[in-house]
N, C-alpha and C positions, 0 to 999 in steps of 0.2 A: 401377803399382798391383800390390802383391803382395795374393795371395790364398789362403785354404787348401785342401785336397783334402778335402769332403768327402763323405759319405752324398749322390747327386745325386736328382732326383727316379726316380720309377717312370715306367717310357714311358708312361702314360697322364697325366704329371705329377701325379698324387698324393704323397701323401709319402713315403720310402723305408718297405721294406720293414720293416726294422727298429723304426719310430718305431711308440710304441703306438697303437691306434685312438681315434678320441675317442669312439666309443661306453663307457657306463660308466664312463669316468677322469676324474672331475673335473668343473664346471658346463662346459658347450659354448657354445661360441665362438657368438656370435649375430651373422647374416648381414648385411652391410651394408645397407640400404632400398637401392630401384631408383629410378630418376627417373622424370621425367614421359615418358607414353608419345605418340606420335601416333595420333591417332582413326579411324586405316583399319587394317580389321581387329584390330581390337585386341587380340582374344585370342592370334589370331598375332602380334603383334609382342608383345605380353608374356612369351608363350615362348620368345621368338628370345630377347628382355631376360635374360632367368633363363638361358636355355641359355647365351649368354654367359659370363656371371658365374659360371656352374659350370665350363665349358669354362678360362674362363681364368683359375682358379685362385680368384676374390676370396670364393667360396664352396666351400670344402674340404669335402671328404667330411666326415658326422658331422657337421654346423652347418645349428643351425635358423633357417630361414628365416622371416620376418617372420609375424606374424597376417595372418588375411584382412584386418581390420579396417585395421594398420598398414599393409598392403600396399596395401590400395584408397586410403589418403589417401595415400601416399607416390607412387605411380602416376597417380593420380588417375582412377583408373578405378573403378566399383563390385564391390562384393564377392562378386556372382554373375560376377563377367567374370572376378577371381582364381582364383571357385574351377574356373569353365573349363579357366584358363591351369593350372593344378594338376593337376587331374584329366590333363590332357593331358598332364605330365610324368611324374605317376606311370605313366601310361599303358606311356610310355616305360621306364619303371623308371629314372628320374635321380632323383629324390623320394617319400620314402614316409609318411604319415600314421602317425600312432602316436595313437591315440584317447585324448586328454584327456593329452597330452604334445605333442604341435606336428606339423610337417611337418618333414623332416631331408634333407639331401642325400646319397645312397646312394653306397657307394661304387662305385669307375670298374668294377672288375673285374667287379661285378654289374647294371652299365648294359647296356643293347641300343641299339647302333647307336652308342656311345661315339668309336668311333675306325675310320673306313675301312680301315683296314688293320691284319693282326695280322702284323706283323715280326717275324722270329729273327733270331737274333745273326749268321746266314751270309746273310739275304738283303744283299749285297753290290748287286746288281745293283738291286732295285727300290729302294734308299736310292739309290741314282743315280740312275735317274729322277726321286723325290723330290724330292733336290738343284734336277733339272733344271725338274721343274715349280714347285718354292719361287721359283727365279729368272725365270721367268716370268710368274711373277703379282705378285712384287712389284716387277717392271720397269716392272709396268702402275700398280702402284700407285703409286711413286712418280712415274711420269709426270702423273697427275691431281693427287697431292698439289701439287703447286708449282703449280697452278695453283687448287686446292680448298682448300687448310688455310686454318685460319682462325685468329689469334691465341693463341687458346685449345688449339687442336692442335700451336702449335709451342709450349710452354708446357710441354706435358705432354710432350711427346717430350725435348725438356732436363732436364726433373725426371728422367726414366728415365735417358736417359745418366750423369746424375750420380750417380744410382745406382750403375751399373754399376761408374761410377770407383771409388767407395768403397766395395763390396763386398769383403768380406773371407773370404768363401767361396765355393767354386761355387756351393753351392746357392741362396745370395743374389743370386749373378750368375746363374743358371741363369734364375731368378724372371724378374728384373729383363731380360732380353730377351726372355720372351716376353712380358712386359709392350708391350716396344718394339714388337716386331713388330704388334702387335694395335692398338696405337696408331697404328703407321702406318697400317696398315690402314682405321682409322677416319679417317684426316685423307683419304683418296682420294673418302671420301663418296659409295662405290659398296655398298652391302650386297650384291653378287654375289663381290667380289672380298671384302670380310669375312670372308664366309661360308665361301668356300673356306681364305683363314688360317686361319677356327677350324678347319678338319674336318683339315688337314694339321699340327696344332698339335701334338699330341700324337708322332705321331712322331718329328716333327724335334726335340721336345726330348728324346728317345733318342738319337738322332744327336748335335745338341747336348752330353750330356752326356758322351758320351765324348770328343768333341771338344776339350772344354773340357780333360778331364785330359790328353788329348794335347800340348796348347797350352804348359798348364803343364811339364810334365816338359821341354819342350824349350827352352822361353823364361824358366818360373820368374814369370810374370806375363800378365794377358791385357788389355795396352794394344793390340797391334793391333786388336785385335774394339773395344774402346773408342771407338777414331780413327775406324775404319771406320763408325760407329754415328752419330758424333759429325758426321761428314762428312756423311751422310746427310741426317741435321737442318738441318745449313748448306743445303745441294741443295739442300732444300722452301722453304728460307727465301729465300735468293735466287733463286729458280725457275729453276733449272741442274737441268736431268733428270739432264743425263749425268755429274757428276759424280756424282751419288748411284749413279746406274748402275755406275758406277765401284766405286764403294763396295762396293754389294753386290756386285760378281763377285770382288771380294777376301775375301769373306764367304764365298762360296760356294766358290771356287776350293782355299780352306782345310778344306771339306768333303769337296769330292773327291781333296784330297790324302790326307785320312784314311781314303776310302774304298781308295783304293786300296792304301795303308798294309795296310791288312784284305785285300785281294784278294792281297797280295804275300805272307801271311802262311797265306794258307789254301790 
């Protein structure tokens, strides 16, 4: 699979810096509906739902999110329990109401509590530990996936790969793994360990995208991360941990050679 070098995302995965904002340019991209929720606490799970969906990507800064109206039948929750869930995010500063124009998703830079960690280009050292704790939570993860996934989770985790395969950019490939990773995440059917992919998301696809332009310059194509990705899926499906395990330390393993790449440089 070749691919092209381009514009990768911004570490809080937003869109580069360069691309214009979607506030003012053009009608705005309107947000996908959410599914059905579960009936225990439900305001809190409707936020986790939305923080989701903003966190990993499906709702872009500048895109307006569904009416109270559309949101409580697509939810199927009532329209005083959205406007909770709302209130709660603007609270946040992820969402901002615009009176008799909608709700819109804010962007990352002016969020609170966006991203656990603010990384610079030298911290060397705490991207290694990152590394270190990404491979340990998704060690966990896939350990339960092969025993949790469900038809539908291996389904969607192939859809992704084959993305990747045909990806003709980073930034389409860039997409398209965090897609993966969040997916797996879900097929483990632990919302602790979710929760922590999404909070480490953003980082690692800083990491991620330098990685990626590294990969290229030296191989000219990124089928190993593919294989590696692809093996993973096989793991869950025939409920083999350890090759999945496998998989990912080759995953990882290719992080900390870039890591150190940087530490031999600076």
């Amino acid at each position: 699979m070749t691919v092209r070098k381009t514009d990768t995302a911004d570490p809080d995965g937003t869109t580069p810096a360069s691309a214009p904002r979607a506030r003012g340019r053009g009608p705005r991209k309107q947000a996908p509906e959410l599914s059905k929720v579960r009936r225990v606490s439900v305001v809190d799970e409707l936020v986790e739902q939305m923080t989701r969906k903003i966190v990993s990507g499906a709702w872009p800064p500048g895109s307006a999110v569904p009416s109270l109206r559309k949101f409580a039948a697509s939810t199927g929750t009532s329209m005083l329990t959205v406007r909770e869930a709302i209130r709660a995010l603007q609270v946040r500063g992820w969402v901002e109401t615009r009176h008799g124009v909608g709700t819109f998703v804010v962007d990352a830079d002016r969020r609170e509590g966006y991203s656990p960690w603010q990384l610079g280009a030298s911290d060397v050292e705490e991207y290694m530990e990152l590394i270190e704790a990404r491979e340990a939570i998704e060690s966990a993860i896939i350990q339960l996936a092969t025993t949790r996934r469900t038809d539908e989770d291996l389904r969607a985790l192939s859809a992704i790969v084959d993305k990747m395969a045909t990806a003709r950019d980073t930034t389409a490939f860039l997409e398209a793994d965090g897609e993966f990773h969040i997916a797996l995440a879900e097929a483990a059917h632990n919302r602790i360990l979710l929760r922590s992919m999404l909070a480490i998301r953003s980082p690692m696809q800083r990491l991620m995208a330098n990685q990626l332009l590294l990969d290229l310059e030296r191989s000219g194509n990124l089928d190993r991360s593919v294989a590696d990705h692809r093996a993973i899926v096989e793991s869950i499906r025939s409920g083999n941990a350890t090759v999945g395990a496998d998989a990912l330390r080759h995953i990882t393993d290719r992080g900390r050679t870039h890591m150190d790449t940087l530490r031999a440089e600076s």
